[in-house]
C-alpha positions, -999 to +999 in steps of 0.1 A: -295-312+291-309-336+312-295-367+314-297-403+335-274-434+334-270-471+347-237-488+352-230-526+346-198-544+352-179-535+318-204-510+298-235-481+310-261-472+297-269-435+294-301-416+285-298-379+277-322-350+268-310-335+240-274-330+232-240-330+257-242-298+277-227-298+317-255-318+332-251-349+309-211-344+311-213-350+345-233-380+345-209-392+320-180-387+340-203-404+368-211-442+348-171-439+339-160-435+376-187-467+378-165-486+363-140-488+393-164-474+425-191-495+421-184-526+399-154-531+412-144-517+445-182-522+459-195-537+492-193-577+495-230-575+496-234-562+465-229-595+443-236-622+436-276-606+442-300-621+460-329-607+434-355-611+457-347-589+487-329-557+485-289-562+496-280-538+528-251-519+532-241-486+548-216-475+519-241-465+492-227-425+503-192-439+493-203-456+461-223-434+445-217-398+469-182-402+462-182-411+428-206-379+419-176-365+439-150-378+419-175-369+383-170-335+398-135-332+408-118-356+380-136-333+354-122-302+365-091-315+377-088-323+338-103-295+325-137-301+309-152-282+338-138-247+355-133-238+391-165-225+393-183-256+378-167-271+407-181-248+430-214-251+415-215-284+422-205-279+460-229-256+461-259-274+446-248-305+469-249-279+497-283-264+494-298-303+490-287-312+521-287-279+544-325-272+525-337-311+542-338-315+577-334-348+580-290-344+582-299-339+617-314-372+625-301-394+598-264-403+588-249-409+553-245-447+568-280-445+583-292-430+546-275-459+530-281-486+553-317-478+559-324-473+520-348-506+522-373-489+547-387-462+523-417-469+501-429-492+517-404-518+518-397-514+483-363-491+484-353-464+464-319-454+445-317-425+467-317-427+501-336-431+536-353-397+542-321-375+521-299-383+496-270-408+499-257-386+464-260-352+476-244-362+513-217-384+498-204-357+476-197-336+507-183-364+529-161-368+500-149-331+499-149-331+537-125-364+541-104-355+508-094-325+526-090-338+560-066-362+547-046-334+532-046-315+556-036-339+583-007-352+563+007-318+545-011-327+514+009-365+512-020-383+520-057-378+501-091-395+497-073-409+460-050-427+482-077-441+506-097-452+470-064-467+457-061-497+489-098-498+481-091-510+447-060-532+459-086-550+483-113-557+453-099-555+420-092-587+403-127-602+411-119-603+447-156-605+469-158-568+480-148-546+511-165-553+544-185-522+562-159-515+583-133-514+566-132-478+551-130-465+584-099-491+588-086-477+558-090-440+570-072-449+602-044-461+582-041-431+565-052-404+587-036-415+621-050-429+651-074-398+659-088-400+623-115-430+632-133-400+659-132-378+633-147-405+604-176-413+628-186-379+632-187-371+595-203-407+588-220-424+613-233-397+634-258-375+620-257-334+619-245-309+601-211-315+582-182-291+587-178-275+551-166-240+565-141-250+587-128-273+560-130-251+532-109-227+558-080-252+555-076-249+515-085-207+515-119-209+507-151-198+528-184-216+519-210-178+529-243-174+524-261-142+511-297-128+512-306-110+477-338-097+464-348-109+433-380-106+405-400-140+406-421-144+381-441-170+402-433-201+378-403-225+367-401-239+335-390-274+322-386-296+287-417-307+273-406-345+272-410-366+236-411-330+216-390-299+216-415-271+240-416-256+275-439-265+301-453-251+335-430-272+363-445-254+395-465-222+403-459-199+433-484-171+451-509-162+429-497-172+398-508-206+412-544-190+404-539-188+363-511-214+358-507-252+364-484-273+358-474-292+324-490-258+309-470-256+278-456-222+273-459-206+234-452-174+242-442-148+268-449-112+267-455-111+230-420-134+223-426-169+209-408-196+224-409-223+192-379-229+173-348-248+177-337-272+206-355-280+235-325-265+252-328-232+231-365-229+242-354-232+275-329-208+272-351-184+254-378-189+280-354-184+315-343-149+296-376-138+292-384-148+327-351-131+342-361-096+324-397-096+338-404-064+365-423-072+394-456-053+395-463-057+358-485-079+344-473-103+317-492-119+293-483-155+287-498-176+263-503-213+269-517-246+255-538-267+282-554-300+274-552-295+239-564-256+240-549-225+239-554-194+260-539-164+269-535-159+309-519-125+325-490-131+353-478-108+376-443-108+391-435-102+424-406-093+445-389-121+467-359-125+488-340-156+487-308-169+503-279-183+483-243-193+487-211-193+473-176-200+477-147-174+479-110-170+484-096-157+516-060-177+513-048-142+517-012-152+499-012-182+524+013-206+509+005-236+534-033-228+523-026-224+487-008-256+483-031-273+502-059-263+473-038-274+449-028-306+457-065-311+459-073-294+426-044-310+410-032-340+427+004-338+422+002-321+386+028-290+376 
């Protein structure tokens, strides 16, 4: 279900997997949204290109954060995703950015702005030292309810992207890098350009909880113990099959990875979709014991062998989102202007 798109001014192009599952929806819902942030509302410096240096500009969190932000949001405000698919994807953005320790030192601006120093000089799509995406989504979430909250749910991050398209669309040159922080002041109130720099130009940790707070929702994380089976697997690219993608502990010791995967504990995975082997594979893993040997048979450079695996227990830390609106109408309505922007 993996899937990988790049936008152009009036089409994308979009590479998937195998089939439409949620991954590839969202990246759909992502080029679409591309159409409008990006293309059109976009950063003056971002066209006409110089092609031979790469163009500079702090916003790349806003442009492609916010519109992963908006894939997410839009999609559930509209039903192809649920309320949980929505907190999955604060979650996974989440655990990316609290996981790197780099949000301490580097900004979403800095991320953005500084995207030319990495490799070498030669850039990435991603960002200097964490992602632009994964950061961007939650400035998005943070600011969308700030807004709200500020102005009794009249005023949102769709409003603040609405003057953005008034000052681009049309083939107009672009916004300036300043001028989303105007933009915010506008509609946030005089206090609101203190509270933009902190989120965006200062680096540290961003305030999910206490914003979450404001709509009935706490953002808590939990230990659990779990069985690991000391491997992950991922799709065997240009064929449907499973292969090794990393080893832990001593599993390190029998498996490697691109080890393609036939069979686990007696239970072949062939057959089907490369997304059927997958699932078939993560069900075997997630029913392994810890302390009992499995036997896991494999194909390696063209041979295939038999290896035992032996599962061990693990603790791991995880989070997720909950209700605690208590019945608190200010709090509830708040959530659902944000869920549903003005919808019965």
């Amino acid at each position: 279900d993996g899937g990988g798109g790049l936008e152009h001014l009036s089409s994308t192009q979009i590479s998937l997997a195998q089939g439409v599952g949620p991954r590839s929806i969202r990246v759909c819902a992502h080029e679409f949204f591309h159409l409008w942030n990006v293309k059109r509302i976009r950063s003056r410096v971002l066209g006409p290109f110089d092609y031979t240096k790469l163009p500079r500009t702090g916003a790349l969190y806003w442009l492609e954060g916010v519109t992963d932000y908006y894939a997410s949001l839009l999609s559930f405000r509209h039903g192809i995703l649920s309320e949980q698919d929505f907190f999955g994807d604060l979650i996974q953005n989440t655990t990316s950015v609290r996981n790197n320790g780099a949000r301490l030192r580097v900004s979403p601006y800095e991320s953005s702005m500084r995207v030319d120093e990495t490799n070498g000089g030669r850039g990435n799509s991603n960002g200097y030292e964490i992602s632009y995406y994964n950061l961007g989504w939650l400035v998005g979430l943070v600011l969308d309810i700030e807004l709200r909250s500020r102005s009794g749910g009249k005023r949102s991050l769709d409003d603040a992207m609405r003057v953005l398209w008034a000052m681009c669309k049309g083939g107009k040159p672009g916004f300036e890098e300043g001028d989303i922080r105007s933009i915010m002041l506008q509609l946030g109130g005089a206090t609101m350009g203190d509270y933009f720099d902190g989120i965006v130009m200062k680096p540290g940790e961003l305030p999910l909880e206490e914003q979450l707070l404001k709509v009935g929702l706490k953002l808590e994380n939990e230990e659990q113990t779990y069985v690991d089976a000391g491997f992950d697997v991922q799709p065997v690219f240009g064929a449907p099959g499973v292969r090794v993608a990393r080893t832990r502990g001593a599993t390190s010791n029998v498996l490697k990875a691109n080890d393609q995967i036939a069979m686990i504990g007696g239970t072949a995975l062939s057959g089907g979709t490369t997304q059927e082997m997958i699932a078939r594979a993560n069900a075997l893993i997630a029913g392994l014991q810890a302390q009992t040997p499995v036997a896991i048979r494999i194909v390696r450079d063209g041979n295939s062998m038999e290896v035992s695996v032996t599962p061990f227990a693990a603790k791991r830390s995880f989070w997720k989102v909950a209700d605690v609106a208590n019945g608190d109408a200010a709090k509830l309505s708040l959530r659902k202007s944000l869920y549903f922007a003005g919808k019965n």
